[in-house]
C-alpha positions as a LaTeX table, in Angstrom:
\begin{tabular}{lrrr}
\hline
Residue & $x$ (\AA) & $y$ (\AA) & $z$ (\AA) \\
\hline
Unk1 & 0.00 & 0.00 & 0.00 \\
Unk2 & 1.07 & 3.57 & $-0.61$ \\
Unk3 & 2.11 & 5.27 & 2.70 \\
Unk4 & 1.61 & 8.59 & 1.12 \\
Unk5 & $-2.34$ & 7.59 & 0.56 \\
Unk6 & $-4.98$ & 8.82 & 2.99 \\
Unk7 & $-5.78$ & 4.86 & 3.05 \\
Unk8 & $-2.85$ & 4.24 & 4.79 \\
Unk9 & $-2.77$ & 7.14 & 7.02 \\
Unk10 & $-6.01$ & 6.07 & 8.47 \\
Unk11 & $-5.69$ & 2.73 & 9.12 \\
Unk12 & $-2.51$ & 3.62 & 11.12 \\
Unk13 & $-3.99$ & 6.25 & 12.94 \\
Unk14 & $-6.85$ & 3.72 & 13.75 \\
Unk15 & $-4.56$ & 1.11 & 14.76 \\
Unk16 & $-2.54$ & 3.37 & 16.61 \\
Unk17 & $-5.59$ & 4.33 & 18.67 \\
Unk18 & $-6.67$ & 1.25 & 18.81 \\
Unk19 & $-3.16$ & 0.03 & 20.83 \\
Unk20 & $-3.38$ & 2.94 & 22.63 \\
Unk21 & $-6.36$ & 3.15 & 24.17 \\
Unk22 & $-6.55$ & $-0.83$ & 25.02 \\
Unk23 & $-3.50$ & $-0.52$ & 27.03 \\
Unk24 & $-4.64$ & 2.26 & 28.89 \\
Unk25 & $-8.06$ & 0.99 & 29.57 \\
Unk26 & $-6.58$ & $-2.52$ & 30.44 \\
Unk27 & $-4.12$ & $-0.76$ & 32.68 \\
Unk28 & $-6.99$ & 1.16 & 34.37 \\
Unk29 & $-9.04$ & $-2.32$ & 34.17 \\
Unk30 & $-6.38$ & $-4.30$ & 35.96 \\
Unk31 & $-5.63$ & $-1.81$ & 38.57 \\
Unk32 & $-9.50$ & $-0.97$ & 39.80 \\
Unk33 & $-9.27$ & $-4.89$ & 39.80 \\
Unk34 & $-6.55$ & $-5.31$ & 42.31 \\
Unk35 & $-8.37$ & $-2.29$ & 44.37 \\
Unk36 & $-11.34$ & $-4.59$ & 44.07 \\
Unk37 & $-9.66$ & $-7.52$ & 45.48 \\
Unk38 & $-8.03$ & $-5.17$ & 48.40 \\
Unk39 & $-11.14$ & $-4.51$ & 49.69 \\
Unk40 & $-12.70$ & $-7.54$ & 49.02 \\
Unk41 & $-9.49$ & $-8.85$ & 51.47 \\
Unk42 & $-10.22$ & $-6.22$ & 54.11 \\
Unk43 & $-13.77$ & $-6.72$ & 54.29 \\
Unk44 & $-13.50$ & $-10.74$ & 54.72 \\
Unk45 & $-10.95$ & $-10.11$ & 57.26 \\
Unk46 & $-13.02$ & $-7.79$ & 59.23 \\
Unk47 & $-15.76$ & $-10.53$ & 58.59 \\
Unk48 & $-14.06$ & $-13.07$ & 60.70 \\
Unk49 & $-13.58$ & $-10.71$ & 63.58 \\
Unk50 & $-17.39$ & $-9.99$ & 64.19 \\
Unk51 & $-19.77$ & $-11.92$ & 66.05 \\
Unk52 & $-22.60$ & $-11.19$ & 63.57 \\
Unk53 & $-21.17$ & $-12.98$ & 60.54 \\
Unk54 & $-24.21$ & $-13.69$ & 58.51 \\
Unk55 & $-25.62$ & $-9.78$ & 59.06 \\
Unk56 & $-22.14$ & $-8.62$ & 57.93 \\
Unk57 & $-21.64$ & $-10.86$ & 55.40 \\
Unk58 & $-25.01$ & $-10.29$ & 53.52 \\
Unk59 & $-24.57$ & $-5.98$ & 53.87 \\
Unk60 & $-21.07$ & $-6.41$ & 52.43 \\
Unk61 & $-22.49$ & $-8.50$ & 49.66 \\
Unk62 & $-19.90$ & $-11.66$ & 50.94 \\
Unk63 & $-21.37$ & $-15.09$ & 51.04 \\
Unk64 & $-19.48$ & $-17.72$ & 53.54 \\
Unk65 & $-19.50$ & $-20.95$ & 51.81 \\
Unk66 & $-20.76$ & $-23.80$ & 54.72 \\
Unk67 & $-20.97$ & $-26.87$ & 52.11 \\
Unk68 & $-17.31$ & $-28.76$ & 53.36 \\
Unk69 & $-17.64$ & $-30.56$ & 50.19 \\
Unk70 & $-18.38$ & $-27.19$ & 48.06 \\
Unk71 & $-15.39$ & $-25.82$ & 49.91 \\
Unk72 & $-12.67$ & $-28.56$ & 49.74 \\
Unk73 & $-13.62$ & $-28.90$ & 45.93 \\
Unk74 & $-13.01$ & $-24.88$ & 45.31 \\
Unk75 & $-10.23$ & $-25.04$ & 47.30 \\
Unk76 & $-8.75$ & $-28.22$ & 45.33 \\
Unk77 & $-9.42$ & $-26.66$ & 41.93 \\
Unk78 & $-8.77$ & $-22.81$ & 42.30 \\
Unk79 & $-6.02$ & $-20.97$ & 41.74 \\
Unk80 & $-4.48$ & $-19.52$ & 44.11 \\
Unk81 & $-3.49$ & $-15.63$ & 43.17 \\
Unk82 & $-2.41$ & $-13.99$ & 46.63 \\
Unk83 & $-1.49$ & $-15.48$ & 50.31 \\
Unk84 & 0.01 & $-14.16$ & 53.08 \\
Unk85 & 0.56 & $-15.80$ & 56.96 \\
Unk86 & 0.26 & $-13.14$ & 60.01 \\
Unk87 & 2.58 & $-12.72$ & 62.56 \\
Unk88 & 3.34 & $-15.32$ & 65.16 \\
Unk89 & 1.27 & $-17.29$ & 62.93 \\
Unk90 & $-2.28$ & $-16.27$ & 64.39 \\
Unk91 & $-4.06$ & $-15.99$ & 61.00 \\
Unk92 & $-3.17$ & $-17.33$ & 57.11 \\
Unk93 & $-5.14$ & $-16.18$ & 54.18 \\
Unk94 & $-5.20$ & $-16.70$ & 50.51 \\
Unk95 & $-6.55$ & $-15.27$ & 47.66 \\
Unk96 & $-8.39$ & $-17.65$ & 44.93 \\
Unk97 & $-9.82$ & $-17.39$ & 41.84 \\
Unk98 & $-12.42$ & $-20.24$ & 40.49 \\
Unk99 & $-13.82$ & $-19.66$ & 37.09 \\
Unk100 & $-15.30$ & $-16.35$ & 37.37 \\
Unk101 & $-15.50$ & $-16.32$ & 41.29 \\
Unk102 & $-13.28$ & $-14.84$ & 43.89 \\
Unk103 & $-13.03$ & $-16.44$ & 46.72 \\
Unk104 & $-10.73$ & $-15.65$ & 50.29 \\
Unk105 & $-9.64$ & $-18.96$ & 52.08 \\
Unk106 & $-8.70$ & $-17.38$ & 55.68 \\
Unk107 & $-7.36$ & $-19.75$ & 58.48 \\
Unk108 & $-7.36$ & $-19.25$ & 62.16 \\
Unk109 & $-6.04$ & $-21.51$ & 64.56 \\
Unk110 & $-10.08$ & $-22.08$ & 65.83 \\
Unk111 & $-11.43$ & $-22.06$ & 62.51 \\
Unk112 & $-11.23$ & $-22.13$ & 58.99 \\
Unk113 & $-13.72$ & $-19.87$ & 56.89 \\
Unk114 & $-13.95$ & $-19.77$ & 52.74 \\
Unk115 & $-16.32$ & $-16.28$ & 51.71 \\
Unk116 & $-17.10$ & $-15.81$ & 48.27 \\
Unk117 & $-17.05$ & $-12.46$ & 46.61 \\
Unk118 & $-20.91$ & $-12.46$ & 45.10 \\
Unk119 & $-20.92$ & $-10.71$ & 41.74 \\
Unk120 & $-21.58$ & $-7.41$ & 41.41 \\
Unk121 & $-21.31$ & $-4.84$ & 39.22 \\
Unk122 & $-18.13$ & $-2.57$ & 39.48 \\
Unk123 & $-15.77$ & 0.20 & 38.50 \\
Unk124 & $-13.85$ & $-2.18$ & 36.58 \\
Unk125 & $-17.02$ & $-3.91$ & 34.99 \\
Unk126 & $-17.86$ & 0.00 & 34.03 \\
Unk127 & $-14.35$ & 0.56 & 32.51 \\
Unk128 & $-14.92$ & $-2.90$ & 30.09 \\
Unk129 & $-17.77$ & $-1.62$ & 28.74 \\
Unk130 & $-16.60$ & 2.57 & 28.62 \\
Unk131 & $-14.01$ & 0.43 & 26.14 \\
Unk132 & $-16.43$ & $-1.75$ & 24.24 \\
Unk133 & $-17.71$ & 1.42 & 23.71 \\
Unk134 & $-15.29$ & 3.59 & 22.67 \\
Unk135 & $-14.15$ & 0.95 & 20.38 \\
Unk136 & $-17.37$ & 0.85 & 18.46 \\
Unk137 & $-17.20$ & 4.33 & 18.33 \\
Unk138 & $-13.96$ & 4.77 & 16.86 \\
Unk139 & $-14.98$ & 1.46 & 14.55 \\
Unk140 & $-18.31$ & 3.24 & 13.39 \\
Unk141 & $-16.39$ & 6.50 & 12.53 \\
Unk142 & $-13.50$ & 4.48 & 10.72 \\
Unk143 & $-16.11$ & 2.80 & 8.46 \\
Unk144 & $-18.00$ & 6.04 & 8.09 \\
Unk145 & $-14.56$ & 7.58 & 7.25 \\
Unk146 & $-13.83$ & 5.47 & 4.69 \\
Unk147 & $-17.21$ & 5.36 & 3.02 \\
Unk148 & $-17.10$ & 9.09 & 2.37 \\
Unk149 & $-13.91$ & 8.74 & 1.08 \\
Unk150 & $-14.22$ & 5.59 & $-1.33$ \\
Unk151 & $-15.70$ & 7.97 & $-4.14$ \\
Unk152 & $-12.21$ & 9.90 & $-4.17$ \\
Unk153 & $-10.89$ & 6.39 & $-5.60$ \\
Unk154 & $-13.66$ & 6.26 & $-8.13$ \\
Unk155 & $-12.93$ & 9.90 & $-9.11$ \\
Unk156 & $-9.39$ & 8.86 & $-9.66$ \\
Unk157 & $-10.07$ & 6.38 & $-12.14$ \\
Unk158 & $-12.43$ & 8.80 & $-13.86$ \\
Unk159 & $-9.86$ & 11.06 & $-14.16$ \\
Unk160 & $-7.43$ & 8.05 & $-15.49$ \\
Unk161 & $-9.94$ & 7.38 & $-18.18$ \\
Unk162 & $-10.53$ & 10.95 & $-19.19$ \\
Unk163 & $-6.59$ & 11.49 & $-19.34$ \\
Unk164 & $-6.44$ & 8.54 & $-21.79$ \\
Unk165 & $-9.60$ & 10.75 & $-24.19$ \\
Unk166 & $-12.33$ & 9.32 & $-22.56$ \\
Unk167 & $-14.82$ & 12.10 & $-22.91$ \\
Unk168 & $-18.13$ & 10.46 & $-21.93$ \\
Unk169 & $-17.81$ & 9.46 & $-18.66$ \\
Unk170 & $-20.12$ & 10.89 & $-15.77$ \\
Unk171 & $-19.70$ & 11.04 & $-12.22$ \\
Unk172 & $-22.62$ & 12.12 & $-10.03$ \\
Unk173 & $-22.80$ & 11.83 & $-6.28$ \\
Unk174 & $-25.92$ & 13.22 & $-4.29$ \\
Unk175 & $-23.46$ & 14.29 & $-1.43$ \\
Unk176 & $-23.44$ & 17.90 & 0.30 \\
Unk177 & $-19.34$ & 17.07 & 1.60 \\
Unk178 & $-16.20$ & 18.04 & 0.24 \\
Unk179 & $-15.87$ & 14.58 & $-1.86$ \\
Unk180 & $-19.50$ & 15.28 & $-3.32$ \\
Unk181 & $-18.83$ & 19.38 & $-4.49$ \\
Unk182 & $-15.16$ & 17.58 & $-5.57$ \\
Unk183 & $-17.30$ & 15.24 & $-8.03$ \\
Unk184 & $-19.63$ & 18.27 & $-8.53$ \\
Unk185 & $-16.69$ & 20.52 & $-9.79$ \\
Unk186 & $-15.18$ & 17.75 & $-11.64$ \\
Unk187 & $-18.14$ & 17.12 & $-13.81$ \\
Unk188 & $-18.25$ & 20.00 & $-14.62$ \\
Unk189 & $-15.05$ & 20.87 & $-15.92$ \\
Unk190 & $-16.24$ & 17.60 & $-18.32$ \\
Unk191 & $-18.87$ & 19.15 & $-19.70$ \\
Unk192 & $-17.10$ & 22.23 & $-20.47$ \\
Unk193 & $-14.04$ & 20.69 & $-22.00$ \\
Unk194 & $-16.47$ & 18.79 & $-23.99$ \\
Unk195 & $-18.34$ & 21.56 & $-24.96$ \\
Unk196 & $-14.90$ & 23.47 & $-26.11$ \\
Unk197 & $-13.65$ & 20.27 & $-27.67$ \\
Unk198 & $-16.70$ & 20.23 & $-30.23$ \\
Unk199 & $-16.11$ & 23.57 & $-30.93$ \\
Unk200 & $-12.66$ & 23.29 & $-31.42$ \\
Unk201 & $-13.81$ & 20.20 & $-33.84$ \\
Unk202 & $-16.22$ & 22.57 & $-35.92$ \\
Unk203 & $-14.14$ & 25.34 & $-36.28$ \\
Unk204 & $-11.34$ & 23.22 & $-37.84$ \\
Unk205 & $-13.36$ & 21.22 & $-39.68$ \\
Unk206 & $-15.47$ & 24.55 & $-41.34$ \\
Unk207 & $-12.06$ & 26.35 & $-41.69$ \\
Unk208 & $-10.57$ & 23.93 & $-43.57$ \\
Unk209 & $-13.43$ & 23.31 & $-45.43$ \\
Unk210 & $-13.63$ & 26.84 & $-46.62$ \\
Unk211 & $-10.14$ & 27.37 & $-47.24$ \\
Unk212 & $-9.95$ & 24.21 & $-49.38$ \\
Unk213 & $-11.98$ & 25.57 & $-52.85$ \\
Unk214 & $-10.16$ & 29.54 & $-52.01$ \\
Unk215 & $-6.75$ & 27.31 & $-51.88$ \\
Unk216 & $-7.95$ & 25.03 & $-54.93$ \\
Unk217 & $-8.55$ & 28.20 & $-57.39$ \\
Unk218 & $-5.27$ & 29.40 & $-56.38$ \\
Unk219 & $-3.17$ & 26.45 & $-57.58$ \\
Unk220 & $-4.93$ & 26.60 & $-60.82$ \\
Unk221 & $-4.70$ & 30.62 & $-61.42$ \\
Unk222 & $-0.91$ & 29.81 & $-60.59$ \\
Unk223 & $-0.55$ & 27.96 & $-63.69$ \\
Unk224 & $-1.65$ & 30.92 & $-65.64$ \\
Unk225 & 1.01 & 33.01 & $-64.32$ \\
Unk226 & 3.11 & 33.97 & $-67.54$ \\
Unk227 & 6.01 & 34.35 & $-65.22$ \\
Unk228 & 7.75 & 31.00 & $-64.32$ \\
Unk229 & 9.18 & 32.50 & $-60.85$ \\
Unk230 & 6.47 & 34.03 & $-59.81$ \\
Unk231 & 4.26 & 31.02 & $-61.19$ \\
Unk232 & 6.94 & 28.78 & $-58.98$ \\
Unk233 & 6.69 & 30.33 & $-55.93$ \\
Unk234 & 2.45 & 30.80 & $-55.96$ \\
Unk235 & 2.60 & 27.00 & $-56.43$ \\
Unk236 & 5.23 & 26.58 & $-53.60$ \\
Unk237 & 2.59 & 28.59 & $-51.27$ \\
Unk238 & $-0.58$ & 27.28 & $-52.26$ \\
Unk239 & 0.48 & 23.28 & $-51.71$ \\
Unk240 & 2.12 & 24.44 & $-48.52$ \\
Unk241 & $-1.30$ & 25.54 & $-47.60$ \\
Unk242 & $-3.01$ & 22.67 & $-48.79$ \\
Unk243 & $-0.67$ & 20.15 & $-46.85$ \\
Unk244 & $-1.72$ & 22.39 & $-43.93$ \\
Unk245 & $-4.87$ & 22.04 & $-44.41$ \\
Unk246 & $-5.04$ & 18.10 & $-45.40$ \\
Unk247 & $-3.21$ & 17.86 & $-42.10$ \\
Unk248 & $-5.96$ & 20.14 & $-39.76$ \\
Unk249 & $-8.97$ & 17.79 & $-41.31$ \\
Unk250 & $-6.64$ & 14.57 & $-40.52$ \\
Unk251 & $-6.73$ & 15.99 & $-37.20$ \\
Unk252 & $-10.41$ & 17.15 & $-36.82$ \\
Unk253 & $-11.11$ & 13.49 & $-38.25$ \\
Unk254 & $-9.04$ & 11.61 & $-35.65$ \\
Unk255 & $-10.42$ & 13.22 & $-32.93$ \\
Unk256 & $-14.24$ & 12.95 & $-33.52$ \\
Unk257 & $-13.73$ & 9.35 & $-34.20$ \\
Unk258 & $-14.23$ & 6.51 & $-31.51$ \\
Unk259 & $-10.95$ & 3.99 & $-32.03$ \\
Unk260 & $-12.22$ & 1.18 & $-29.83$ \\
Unk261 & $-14.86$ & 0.62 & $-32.42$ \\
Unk262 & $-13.33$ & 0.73 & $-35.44$ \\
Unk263 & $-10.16$ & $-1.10$ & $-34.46$ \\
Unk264 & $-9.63$ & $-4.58$ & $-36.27$ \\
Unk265 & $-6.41$ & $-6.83$ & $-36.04$ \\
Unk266 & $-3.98$ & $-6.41$ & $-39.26$ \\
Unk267 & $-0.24$ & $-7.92$ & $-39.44$ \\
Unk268 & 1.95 & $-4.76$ & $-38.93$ \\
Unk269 & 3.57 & $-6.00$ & $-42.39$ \\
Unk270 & $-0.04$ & $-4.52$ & $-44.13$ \\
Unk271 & $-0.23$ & $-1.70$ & $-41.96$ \\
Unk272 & 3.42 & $-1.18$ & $-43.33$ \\
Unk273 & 2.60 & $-1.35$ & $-47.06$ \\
Unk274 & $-0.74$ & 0.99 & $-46.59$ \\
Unk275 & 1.59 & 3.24 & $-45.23$ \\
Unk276 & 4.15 & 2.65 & $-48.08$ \\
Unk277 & 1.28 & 3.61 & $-50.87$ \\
Unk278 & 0.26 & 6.84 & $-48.75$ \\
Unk279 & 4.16 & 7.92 & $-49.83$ \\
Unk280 & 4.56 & 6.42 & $-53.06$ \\
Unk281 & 7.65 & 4.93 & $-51.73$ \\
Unk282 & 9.94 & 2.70 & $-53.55$ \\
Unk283 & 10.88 & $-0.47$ & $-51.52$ \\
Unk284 & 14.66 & 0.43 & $-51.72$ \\
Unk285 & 14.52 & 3.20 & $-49.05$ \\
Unk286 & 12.58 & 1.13 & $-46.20$ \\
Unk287 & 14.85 & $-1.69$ & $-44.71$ \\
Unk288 & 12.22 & $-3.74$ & $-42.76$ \\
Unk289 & 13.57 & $-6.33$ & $-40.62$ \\
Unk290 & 10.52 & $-8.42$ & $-39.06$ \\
Unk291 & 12.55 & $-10.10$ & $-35.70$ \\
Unk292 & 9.37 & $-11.00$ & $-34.93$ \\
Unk293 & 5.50 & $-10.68$ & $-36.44$ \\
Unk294 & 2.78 & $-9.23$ & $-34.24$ \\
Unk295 & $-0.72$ & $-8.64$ & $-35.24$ \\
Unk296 & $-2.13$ & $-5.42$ & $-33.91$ \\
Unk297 & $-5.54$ & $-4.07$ & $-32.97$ \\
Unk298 & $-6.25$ & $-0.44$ & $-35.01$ \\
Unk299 & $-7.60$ & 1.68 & $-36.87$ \\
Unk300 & $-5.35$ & 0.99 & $-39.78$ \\
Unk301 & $-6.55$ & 4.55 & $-42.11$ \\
Unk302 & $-5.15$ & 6.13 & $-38.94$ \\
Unk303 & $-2.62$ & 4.44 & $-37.79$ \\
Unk304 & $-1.11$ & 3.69 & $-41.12$ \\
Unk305 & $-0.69$ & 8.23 & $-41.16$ \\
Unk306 & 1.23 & 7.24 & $-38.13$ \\
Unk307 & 3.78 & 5.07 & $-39.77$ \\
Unk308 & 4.05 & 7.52 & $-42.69$ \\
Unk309 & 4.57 & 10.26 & $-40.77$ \\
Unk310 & 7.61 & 8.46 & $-39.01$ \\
Unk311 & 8.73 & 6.36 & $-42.49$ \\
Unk312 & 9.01 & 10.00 & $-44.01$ \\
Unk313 & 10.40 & 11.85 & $-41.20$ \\
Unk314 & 13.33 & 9.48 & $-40.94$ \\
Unk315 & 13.65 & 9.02 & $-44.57$ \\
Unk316 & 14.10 & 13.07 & $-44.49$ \\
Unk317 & 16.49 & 13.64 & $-42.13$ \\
Unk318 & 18.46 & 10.37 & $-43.14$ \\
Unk319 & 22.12 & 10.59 & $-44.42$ \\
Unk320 & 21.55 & 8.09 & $-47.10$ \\
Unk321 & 17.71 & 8.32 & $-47.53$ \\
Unk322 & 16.73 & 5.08 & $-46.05$ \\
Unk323 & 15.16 & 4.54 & $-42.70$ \\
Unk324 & 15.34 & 0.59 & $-40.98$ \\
Unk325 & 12.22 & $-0.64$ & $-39.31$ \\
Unk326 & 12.23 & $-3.38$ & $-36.76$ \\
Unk327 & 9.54 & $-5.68$ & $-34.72$ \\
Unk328 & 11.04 & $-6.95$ & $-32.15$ \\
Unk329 & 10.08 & $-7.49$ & $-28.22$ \\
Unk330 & 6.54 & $-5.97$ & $-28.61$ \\
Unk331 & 7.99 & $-3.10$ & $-30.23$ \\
Unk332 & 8.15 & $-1.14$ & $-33.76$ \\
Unk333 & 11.78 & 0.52 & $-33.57$ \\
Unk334 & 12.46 & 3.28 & $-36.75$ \\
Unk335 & 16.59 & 3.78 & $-37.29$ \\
Unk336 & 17.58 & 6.34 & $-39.57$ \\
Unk337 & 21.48 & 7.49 & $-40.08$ \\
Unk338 & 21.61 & 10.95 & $-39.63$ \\
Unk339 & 22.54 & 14.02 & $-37.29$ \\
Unk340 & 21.03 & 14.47 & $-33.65$ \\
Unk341 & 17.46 & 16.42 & $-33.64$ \\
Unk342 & 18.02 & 20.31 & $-32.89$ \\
Unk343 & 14.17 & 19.52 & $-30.69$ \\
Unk344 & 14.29 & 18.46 & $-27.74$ \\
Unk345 & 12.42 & 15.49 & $-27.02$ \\
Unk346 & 9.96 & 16.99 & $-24.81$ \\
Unk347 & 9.26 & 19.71 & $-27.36$ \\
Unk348 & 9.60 & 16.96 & $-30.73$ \\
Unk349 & 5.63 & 16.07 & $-30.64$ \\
Unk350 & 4.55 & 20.05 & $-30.35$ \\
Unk351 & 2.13 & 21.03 & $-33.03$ \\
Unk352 & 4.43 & 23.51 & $-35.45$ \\
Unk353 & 8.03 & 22.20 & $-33.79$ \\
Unk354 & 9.88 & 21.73 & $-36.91$ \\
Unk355 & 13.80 & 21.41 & $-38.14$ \\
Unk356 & 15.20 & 24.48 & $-39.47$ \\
Unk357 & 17.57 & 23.18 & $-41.80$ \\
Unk358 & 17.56 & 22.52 & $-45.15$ \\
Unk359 & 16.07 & 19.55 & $-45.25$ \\
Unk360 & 12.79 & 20.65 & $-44.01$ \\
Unk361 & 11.71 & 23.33 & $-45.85$ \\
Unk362 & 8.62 & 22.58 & $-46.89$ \\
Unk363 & 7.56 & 20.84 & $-43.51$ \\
Unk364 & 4.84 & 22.42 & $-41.55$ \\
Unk365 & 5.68 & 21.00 & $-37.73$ \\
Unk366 & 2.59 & 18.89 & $-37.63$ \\
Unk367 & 4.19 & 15.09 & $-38.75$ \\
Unk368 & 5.38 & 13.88 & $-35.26$ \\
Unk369 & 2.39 & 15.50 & $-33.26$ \\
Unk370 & $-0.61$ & 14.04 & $-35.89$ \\
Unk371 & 1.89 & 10.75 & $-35.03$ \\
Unk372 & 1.51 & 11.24 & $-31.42$ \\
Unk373 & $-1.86$ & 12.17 & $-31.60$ \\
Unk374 & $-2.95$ & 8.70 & $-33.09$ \\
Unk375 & $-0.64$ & 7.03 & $-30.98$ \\
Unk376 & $-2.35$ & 8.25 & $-28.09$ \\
Unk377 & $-5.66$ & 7.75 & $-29.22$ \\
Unk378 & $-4.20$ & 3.91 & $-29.94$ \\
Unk379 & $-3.24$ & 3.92 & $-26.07$ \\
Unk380 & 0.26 & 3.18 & $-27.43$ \\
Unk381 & 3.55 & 5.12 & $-26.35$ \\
Unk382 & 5.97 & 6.19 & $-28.19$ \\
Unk383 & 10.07 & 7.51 & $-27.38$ \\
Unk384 & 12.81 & 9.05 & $-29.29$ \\
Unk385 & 16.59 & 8.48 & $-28.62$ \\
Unk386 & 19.58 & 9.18 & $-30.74$ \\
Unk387 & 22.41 & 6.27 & $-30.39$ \\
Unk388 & 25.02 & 5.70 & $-32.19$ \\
Unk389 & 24.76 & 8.16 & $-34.81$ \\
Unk390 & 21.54 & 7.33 & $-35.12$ \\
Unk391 & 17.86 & 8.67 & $-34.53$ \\
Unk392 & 15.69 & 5.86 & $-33.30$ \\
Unk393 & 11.67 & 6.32 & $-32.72$ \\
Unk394 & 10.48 & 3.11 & $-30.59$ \\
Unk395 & 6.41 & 2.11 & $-30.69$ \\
Unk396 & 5.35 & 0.19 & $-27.45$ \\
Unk397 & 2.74 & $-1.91$ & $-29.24$ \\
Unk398 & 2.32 & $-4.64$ & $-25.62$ \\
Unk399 & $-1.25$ & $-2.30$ & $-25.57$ \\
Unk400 & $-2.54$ & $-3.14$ & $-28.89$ \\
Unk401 & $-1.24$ & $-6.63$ & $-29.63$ \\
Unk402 & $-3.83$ & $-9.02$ & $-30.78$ \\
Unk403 & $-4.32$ & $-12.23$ & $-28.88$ \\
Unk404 & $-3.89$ & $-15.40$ & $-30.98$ \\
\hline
\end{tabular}
């Protein structure tokens, strides 16, 4: 168990008081106890000094046992907790306890007498049941404790499967506490992400949408341009726009679509060659090793932008315009020779992070975050190292593997 957890924090503190408190109560227990058994002592001394036994016996609430077989069969088969002999040998007493009885054995040298301590209740009867008490108290509030909590654990899972794109999920509790305005709050904030999220989704998708035929028309009045420069560089602009805009709707798409659903299980070798004819690629410039051959649960439209994005990035930035792709130990590992990323890796998967050399010019920053994006909405993680003169993207595909 975490011993940073409130969980953990109470139980202790529970068992804590627990310990506590039945040591002190035992202590007090035992000790009006042996105060009990004092006077119980005194008063059956004083007993056998009076003439008026039976009167004095009966006020005290002491019984003197006359049955000699009753008494010789307590006195064989008690235990004997306390005894003391008087001076010069005038009196001996001794303490005994029989079941749940206390009895006082007291011998004179004209008589013998066995008195019984008749139940009553007592101080230390009243301290047993101040701690059965106490106990339940402490048990009732524990249990209460923790059901008022328990709903912070469901929360946290909420919040786990929102984190992971989860947007649906709803979490209600009738509750006028901290835990129940907590939930309150936290629903929320759901509905108005959600609500910004479909705007977000219907502004790209509209923008894009309308920019398309503007960005269309443009291409084609290019090519009327008399002058080849100018004619060049209107070209150059209107397909950078139109790659923007390609990539916004591949966004907008991703997002509004449910994954779970429309996952199926493909051989990564096919989602490899859908990838392949999204890039016109010629075989010579992917070096695909298959160590191993998993069969993986996607969306393969999606996920097979994924793999382009990462077959063309590499190929890019490679020194000799090949990239290597491995499967191998539930992972999809891309090599490429080449020089170390100027991005750090924390900053690589940024919408709009881009190289600034040469070899990017025409890149608009969105490759490795649409990647990311799908990744994520695959529930599958993704790293970047450089090793050996090498850059080297790794795919943790344990998540998505399809059972045989």
């Amino acid at each position: 168990m975490n011993k940073n957890s409130i969980i953990f924090k109470l139980n202790l503190i529970f068992i804590l008081t627990f310990l506590v408190s039945g040591a002190l109560f035992l202590f007090v227990y035992f000790t009006l106890q042996k105060q009990s058994d004092f006077e119980f002592i005194r008063k059956s001394i004083f007993l056998e000094r009076t003439h008026n036994l039976d009167s004095y016996a009966k006020s005290e609430n002491l019984s003197i046992i006359q049955n000699k077989k009753e008494a010789e069969f307590i006195l064989n088969n008690s235990k004997v907790v306390l005894k003391k002999e008087m001076p010069h040998g005038r009196q001996t007493w001794a303490l005994l306890k029989y079941h749940s009885h206390t009895y006082l054995y007291i011998q004179t040298p004209h008589q013998d007498y066995l008195i019984k301590k008749e139940t009553k209740f007592g101080a230390p009867d009243f301290i047993l049941i101040l701690w059965a008490v106490f106990i339940a108290s402490i048990l009732f509030l524990y249990i209460s404790i923790l059901k008022s909590i328990y709903p912070i654990k469901v929360l946290r899972k909420k919040i786990e499967a929102f984190k992971q794109g989860n947007m649906d999920i709803r979490f209600e509790l009738n509750r006028n506490d901290e835990v129940g305005f907590l939930a309150k709050e936290f629903q929320e904030a759901i509905e108005n992400l959600k609500k910004s999220s479909e705007l977000r989704q219907w502004f790209l998708r509209n923008v894009a949408h309308e920019l398309k035929t503007p960005v269309a028309k443009g291409m084609i009045a290019s090519e009327l341009l008399s002058d080849e420069n100018r004619k060049k560089n209107f070209i150059s602009i209107f397909k950078r726009l139109d790659v923007l805009i390609n990539e916004l709707l591949s966004i907008e798409q991703i997002a509004s679509k449910d994954i779970e659903k429309s996952a199926k299980c493909y051989k990564f070798s096919q989602i490899l060659d859908a990838a392949k004819k999204l890039l016109f690629l010629e075989n010579e410039k992917v070096i695909y090793t298959p160590l191993d051959s998993y069969t993986l649960k996607v969306d393969i439209d999606f996920f097979a932008i994924a793999i382009k994005n990462l077959i063309d990035n590499g190929i890019k930035f490679s020194a000799n315009n090949t990239i290597i792709i491995l499967e191998q130990d539930k992972k999809i590992i891309f090599k490429n020779a080449g020089e170390k990323s100027q991005i750090s890796p924390d900053k690589m998967f940024e919408p709009f992070s881009k190289e600034t050399s040469s070899k990017n010019k025409k890149g608009m920053g969105l490759g490795l975050y649409v990647t990311k994006y799908i990744l994520d909405k695959h529930k599958v993680n993704i790293s970047y190292m450089y090793e050996n003169k090498e850059n080297i993207f790794t795919i943790d595909i344990s998540n998505i593997i399809c059972e045989s």
